[in-house]
Legacy VTK file of the C-alpha trace (Angstrom):
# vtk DataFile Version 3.0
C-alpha trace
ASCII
DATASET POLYDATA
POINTS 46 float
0.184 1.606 6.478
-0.902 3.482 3.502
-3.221 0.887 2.501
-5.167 0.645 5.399
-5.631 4.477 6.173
-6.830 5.247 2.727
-8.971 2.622 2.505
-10.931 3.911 5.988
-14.359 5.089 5.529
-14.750 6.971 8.573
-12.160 6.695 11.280
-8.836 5.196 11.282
-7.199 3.528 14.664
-3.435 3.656 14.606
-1.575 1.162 17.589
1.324 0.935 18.338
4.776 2.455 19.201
5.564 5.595 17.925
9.427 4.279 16.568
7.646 1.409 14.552
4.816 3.424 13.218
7.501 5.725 12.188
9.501 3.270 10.603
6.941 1.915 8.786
5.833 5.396 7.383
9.031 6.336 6.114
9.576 3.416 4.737
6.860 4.208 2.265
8.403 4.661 -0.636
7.139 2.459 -3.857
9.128 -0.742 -5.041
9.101 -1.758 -8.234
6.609 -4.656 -8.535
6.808 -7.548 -11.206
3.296 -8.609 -11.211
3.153 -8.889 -15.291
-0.450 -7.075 -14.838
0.122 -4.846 -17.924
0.759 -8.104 -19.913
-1.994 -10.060 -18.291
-5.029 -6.742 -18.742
-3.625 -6.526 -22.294
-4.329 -10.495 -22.870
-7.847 -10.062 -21.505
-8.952 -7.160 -23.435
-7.302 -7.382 -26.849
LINES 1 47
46 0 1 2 3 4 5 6 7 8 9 10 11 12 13 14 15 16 17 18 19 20 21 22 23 24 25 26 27 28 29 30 31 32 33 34 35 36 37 38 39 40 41 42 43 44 45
């Protein structure tokens, strides 16, 4: 959800029902992601 709306140029078109858009707003919150990107910038560079 927060992806798409601050990625929107101009205008932003939400559908849907108002319980799932709400549950997928306030289930927002940031996980923990094990990409290794750090590891794999820091090979790239250095």
């Amino acid at each position: 959800m927060y992806t798409g709306l601050t990625r929107a140029k101009k205008l932003a078109i939400i559908v849907g029902e108002k319980k799932a858009i709400s549950i997928a707003v306030n289930q927002g919150h940031r996980r923990q992601r094990y990409t290794r990107l750090v590891e794999r910038l820091c090979q790239k560079v250095f």
